[in-house]
N, C-alpha and C positions, 0 to 999 in steps of 0.2 A: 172831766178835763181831758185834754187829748196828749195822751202820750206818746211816745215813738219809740222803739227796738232802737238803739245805736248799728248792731253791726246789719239788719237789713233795711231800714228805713220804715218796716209797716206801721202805719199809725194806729192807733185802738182807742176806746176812750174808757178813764179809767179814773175810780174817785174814790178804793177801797184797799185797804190793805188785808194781805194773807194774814188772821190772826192766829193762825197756826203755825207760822212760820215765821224766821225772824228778818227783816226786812226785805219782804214779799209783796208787789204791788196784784192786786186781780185784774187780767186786762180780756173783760169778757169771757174766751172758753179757756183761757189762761191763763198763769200766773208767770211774772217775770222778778227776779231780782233788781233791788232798787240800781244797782249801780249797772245795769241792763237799759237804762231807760230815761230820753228827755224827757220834757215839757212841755206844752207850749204858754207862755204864761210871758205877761205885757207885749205881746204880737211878737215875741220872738220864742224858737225855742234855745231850751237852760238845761243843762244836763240837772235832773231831779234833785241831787243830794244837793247841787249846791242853792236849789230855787228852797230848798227848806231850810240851809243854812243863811240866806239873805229874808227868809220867812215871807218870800212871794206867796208862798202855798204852808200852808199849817195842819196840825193834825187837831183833829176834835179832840174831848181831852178825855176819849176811852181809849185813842189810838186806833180807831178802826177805820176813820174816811180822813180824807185830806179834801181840802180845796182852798181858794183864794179867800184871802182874809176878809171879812166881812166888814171891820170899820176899823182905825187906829187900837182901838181897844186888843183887839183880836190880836194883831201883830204883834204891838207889845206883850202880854199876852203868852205869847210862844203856841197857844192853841182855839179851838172854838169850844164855848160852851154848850 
């Protein structure tokens, strides 16, 4: 997924979370804080916390990747199997 820095605009692409850390996104040679970070998700970008509070984007249910919900199931759901 492609994420974006708020206060520089660099984009990354990114679909993992820091399990070491507590809401830590991996953005390639880096890690950022989730409230650090859009989305881009249904052709716009969402600032992250709230694309998982509207459940655009979902956590796998070990919590270590995110991505777009795979079918109605998934959304309701709250994660992927």
């Amino acid at each position: 997924m492609k994420v974006r820095y708020k206060l520089t605009g660099t984009e990354a692409d990114s679909s993992r979370f820091n399990v070491h850390a507590m809401a830590e996104v991996l953005t390639g040679d880096d890690s950022a804080f989730v409230s650090d970070l859009d989305v881009f998700v249904n052709g716009q970008w969402k600032d992250i916390r709230q694309a998982f509070a509207d459940r655009d984007i979902i956590p796998d249910n070990y919590n270590e990747w995110f991505g777009v919900p795979r079918d109605e199931e998934d959304r309701k759901r709250g994660y992927f199997l």
